[in-house]
N, C-alpha and C positions, 0 to 999 in steps of 0.2 A: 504493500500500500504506500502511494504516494502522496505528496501534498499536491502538487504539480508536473502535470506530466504536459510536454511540448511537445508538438509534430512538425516535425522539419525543421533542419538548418540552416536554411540561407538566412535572407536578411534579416526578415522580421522574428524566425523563432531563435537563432543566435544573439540578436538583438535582447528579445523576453529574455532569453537567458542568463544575460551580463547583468539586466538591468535587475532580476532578480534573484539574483547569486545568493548576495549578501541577507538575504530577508530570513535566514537561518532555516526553511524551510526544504523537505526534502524533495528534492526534483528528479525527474525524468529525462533527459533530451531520446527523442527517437529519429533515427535517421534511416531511411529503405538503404541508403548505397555506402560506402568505402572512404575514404579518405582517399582523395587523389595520388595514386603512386609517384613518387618523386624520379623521373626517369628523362633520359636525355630526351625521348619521344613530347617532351612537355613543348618546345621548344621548334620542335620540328612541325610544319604547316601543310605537309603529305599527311604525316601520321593526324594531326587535327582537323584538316579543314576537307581534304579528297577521302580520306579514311575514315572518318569522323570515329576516332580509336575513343573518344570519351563520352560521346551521346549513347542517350540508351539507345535499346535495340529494339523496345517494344515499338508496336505498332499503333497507329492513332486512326481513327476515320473521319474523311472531310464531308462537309452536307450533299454528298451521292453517294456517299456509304466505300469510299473506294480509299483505300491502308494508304499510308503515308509513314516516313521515320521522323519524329518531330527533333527538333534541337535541345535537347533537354540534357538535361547532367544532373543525374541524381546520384551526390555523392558530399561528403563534408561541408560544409558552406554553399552548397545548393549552385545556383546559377551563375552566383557571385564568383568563384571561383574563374571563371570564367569572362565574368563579363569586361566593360571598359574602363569600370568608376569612376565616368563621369556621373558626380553629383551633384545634381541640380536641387535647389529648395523650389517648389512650387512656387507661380507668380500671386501675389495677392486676391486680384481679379478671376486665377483659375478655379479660383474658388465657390465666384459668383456665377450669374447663369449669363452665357458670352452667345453670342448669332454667328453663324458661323455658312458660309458657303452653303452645306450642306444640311444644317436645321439648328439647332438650341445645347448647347452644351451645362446642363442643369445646375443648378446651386447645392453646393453642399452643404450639410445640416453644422457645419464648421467655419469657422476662417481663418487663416493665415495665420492672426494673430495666437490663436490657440495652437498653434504647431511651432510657435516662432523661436519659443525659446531650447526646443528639444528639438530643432533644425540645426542651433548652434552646437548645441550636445552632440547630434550625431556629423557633425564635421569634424567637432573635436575627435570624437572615438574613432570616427575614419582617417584620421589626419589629412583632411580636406588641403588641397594646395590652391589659392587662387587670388585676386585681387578684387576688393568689396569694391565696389559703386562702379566697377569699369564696365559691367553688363547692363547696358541704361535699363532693364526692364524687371533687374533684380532688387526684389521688396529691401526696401532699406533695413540696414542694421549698423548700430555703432560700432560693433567688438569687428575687428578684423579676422578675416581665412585665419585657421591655426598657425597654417605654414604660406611663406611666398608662391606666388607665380610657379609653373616650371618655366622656364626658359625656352623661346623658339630656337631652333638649330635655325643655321644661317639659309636655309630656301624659306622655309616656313616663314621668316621674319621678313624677306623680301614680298611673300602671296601676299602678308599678315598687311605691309604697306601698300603694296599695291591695290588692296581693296578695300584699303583706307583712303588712298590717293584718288578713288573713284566715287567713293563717298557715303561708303559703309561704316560702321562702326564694331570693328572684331576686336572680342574684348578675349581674356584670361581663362581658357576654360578650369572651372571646378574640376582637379582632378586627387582622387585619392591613391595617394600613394606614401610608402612607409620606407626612408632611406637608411632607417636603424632599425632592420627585420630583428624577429626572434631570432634567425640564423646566428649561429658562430662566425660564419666566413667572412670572410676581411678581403676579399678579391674585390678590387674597384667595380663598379657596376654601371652599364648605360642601359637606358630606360630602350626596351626594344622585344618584340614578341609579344606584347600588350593585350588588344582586343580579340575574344575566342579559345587566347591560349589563359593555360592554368600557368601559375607562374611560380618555377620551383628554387628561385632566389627568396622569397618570401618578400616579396616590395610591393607588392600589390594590395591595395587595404582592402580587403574581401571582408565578408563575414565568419569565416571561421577564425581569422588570425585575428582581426580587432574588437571581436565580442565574444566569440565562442569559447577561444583558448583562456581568455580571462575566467570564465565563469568558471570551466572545469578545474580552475588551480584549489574552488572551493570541495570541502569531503562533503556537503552534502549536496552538489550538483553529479550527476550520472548520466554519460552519454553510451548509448547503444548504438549500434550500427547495424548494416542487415537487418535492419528491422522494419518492416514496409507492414502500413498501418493499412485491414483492409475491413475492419467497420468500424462504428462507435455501436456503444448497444446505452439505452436507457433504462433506469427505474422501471419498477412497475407503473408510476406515475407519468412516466413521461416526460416530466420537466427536469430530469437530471442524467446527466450519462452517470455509469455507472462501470464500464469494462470498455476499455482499448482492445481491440483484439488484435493482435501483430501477429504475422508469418515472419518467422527467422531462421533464415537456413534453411528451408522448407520445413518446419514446426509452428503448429500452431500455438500461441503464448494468449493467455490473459492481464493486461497490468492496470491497476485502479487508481485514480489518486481525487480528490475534492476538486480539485480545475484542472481542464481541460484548454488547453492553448493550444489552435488548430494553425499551423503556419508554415502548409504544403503546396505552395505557391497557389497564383487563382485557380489554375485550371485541375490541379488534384486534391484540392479543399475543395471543393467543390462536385468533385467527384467523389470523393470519400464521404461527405453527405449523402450523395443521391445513393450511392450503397447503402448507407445505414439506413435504410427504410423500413418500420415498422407499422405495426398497429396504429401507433400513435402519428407517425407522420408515413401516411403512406405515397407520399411521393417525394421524400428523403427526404434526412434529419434538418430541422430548422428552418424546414419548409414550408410552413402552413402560408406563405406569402407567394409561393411559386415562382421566386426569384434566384433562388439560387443554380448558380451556372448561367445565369441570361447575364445581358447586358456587358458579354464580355468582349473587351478594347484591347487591342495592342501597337497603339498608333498606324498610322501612315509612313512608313519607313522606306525611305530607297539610300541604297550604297552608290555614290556618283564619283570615278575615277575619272577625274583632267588629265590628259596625255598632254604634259607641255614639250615643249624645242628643247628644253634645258633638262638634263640627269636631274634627279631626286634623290643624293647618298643622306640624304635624312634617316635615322637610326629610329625617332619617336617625334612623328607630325604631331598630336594626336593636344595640338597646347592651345589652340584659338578655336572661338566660336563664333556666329551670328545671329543676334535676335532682332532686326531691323527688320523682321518682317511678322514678330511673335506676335504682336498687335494688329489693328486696324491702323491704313495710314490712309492719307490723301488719296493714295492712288486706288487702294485698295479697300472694299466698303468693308471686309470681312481679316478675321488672323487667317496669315498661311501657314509659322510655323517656324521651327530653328534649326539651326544649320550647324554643323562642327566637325571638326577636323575628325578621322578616324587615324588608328596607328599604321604605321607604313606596310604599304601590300607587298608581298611577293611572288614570283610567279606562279607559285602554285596556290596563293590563294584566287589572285585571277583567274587560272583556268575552272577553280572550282565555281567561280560564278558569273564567269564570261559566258554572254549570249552568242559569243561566235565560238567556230571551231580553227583554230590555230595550229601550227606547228610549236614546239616548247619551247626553240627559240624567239618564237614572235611572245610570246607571254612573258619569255624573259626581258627582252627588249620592252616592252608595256612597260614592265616593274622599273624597267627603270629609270622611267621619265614620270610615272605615274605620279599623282596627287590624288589622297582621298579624301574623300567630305561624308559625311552623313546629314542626311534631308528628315525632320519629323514632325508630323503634321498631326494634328489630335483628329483621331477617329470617335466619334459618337455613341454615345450606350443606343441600343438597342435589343430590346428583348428575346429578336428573336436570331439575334447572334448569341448564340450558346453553346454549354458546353453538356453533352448530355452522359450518359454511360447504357452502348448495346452490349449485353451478353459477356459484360465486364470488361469490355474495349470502350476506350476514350472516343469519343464523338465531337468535334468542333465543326459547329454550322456558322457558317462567317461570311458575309456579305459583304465587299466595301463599301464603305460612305464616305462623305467628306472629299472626295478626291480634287474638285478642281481648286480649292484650296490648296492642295500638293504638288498639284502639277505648276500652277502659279509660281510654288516657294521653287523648284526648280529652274524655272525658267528666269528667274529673276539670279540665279547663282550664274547660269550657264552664259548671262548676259554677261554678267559681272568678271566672270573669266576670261570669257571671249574680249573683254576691250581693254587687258592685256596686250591683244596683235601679238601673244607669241605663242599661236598654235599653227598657223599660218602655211609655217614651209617644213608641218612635220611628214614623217613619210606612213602615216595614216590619218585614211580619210576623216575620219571622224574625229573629234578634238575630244570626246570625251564617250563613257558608253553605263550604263547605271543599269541597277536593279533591285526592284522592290521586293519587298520582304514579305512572305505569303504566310501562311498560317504553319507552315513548317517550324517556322523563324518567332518562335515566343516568347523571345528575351522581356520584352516588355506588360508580359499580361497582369491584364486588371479587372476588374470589375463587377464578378463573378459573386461575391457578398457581399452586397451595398450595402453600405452605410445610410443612414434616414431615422425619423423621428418616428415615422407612422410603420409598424409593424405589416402590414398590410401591403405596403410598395418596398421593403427593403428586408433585408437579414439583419445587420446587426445594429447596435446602438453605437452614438457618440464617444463612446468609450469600446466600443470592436465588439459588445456582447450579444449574443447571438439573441434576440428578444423571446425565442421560442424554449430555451432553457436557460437555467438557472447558473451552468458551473463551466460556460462553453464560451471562449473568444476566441476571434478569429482575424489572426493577426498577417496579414500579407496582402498581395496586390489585390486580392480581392474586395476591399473596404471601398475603391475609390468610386464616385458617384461619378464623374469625367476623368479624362485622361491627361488632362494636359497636354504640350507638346515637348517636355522634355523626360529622361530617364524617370522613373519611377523609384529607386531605389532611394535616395536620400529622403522620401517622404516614405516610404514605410519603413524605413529606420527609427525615423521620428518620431511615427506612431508607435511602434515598439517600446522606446524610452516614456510616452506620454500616456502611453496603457498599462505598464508595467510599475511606473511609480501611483497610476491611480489603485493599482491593486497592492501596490505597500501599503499607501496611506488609508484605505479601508478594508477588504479581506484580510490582509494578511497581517493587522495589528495583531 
């Protein structure tokens, strides 16, 4: 018997776990997958990105029923492992309900204000690197980034001017990263193999190294592994879970404890719900609003590579962003979106996402004049974008919306590069070649357990608590009412810290 049992390690239930280490209570952490093996393969972008040696291997269905291998990594620190840490704090406004191209992006039962100061917290613990006030559309705050800027290598600083010089304003990207790892080694280190890859230098502020590894240095925190959570079962009542049922190793395990912190990203919170259906909610757990799994968002995302005249020996691009178009401007009656550098491509990540077919010299050649950018546009809840479970397979029905908004925010980069004048006399046709990110690609999911006041249109309450039981939060991308248009991970960090101390300061006196 537990006091607190967590599901899942990424942001949000690493996050609950640091934030409630100390409450002397005895915890659980449960994880389905491994600790990332520490191997030269970390590093290498065959082995990551053409092999995909670290996604699972299960299969997902798209809304025609037809398998797919999704981008998932179910293993230590969840996604984060993986992802780019750029962290963004939401914009004040995301918060309110914004008109948008493609319909109404809704108000949340929250504001800005109430995240604002556990937005500071969660840079702190991620050791956030960036410069305050240089992103015109970032909510003011007096304390500055933990840590400086990173520094542009010398191309980057030349784009950075050049689409300054055009009359943009690229400002410091938020990025987390950690130059005094837990590591031993003392080998000087340049920032490189960044986005996609796991990174076995340990500089990467993920959520296992800047929350998880704190929490377990306590004796009454306990983390399992192999352990893939595959119902919840309630009371006789109904309003309380009462038994985790876990498969570990292939054995069936029961583990109980008074709360329940559900934080298996949106798309298997949510699915781990609609499994647990009983009596009492017969069309899965915390459902009696028929929301859970709808309404789920993963931005509007495309990967856009500039082929300039000039090499790119750039080691880590990955330092400047754009929000000059995050809002409504003059030109534009509606937001299209933000813009930001990605980490330096290699040939073999191009070929894995190049629309053409190449010789591997030609992709070698790309790499190395290539520039990348990442485009991200906020996509709309919608209910009947969900996520359902056939016959214990993953189901994602996904529609796009929002897009001329996207395509806008494109067009207006692809402008911006082109008057440059130096793609001109390269010796490919095209100056630049992009691709959108489909439902495979679910770095960013959210939405899946809205958050709202009214039990009836949402899952959980202002504090993540599921309003259909008693001892159930649910702490991950699934809370968000909109998506915003930047990362997602520094506001479910947030919440993590801002849900976790409300369960100090009341359950857990």
């Amino acid at each position: 018997m537990y006091d607190i049992i967590i599901i899942g390690t990424g942001a949000g239930g690493s996050t609950m776990a640091y934030k409630l280490a100390d409450s002397g209570k005895k915890i659980l952490i449960l994880e389905r997958g491994d600790y990332v093996p520490v191997e030269k393969e970390n590093w290498n972008s065959e082995e990551v990105f053409e092999k995909n040696r670290y996604t699972t291997t299960d299969l997902w269905l798209d809304k025609n029923g037809k398998s797919f291998r999704p981008g998932m990594h179910y293993n230590v620190g969840g996604n984060t492992k993986f992802y780019g840490a750029a962290l963004f704090r939401l914009r004040e406004e995301d918060f309110k309900e914004i008109k948008h191209y493609g319909g109404v992006s809704p108000a949340w039962p929250i504001q800005y204000e109430d995240l604002k100061e556990y937005y500071l917290e969660a840079e702190q613990l991620f050791n956030v690197h960036g410069k305050r006030g240089a992103d015109p559309t970032e909510p003011f705050d007096s304390e500055p980034y933990p840590n400086p800027p990173l520094p542009h290598e010398p191309r980057i600083q030349e784009i950075f001017d050049e689409l300054k010089d055009y009359g943009l304003n690229p400002f410091e990207l938020p990025i987390g990263v950690n130059f005094t790892p837990h590591t031993t080694a003392n080998a000087p280190y340049t920032l490189d193999r960044f986005d996609g890859f796991p990174d076995a230098s340990e500089r990467k502020s993920d959520a296992h190294l800047c929350a998880l590894s704190k929490a377990l240095e306590y004796p009454n925190v306990e983390l399992m592994t192999h352990s893939k959570v595959i119902k919840l079962n309630t009371d006789s009542s109904g309003r309380k879970i009462n038994e985790v049922i876990i498969e570990q190793d292939g054995e069936i395990k029961t583990v109980t404890s008074d709360i329940i912190i559900l934080s298996a990203g949106a798309i298997n919170s949510a699915a781990i719900l609609l499994q647990s259906k009983n009596e009492h909610f017969p069309n899965g757990l915390a459902n009696t609003s028929d929301q859970v799994g709808r309404n789920y968002m993963f931005h509007q995302n495309t990967a856009l590579i500039a082929l300039y005249t000039e090499p790119n020996p750039t080691k880590f691009g990955k330092t400047f962003g754009i929000n000059d178009f995050y809002h409504a401007t003059a030109k534009y009656e509606f937001p299209l979106g933000h813009i930001q550098m990605l980490g330096k491509s290699d040939e073999h990540q191009i070929k894995a996402d190049s629309p053409i077919a190449a010789p591997g010299f030609t992709f070698e050649l790309m790499a190395k004049h290539a520039v990348d950018f990442w485009l991200t546009s906020e996509d709309l809840p919608d209910p009947e974008n969900r996520v359902t479970v056939e016959n214990g397979q993953i189901k994602i029905s996904y529609t796009d919306n929002n897009q001329k908004g996207h395509e806008f925010l494109k067009s207006e980069l692809i402008k911006a590069l082109k008057a440059s004048g130096k793609f001109e006399s390269f010796l490919f046709k095209g100056y630049y070649f992009s691709k959108g990110m489909d439902i495979a690609s679910p770095a960013h999911q959210n939405g899946t357990t809205r958050m709202g006041l009214d039990p009836k249109s949402s899952v959980v309450d202002v504090n993540c608590k599921a309003h259909d039981l008693e001892n159930l939060y649910i702490v991950d991308g699934g809370f968000f009412v909109s998506s915003g248009a930047v990362n997602p991970a520094l506001t479910i960090i947030a919440m993590a810290l801002r849900v976790g101390e409300y369960l100090k300061n009341t359950l857990l006196k």
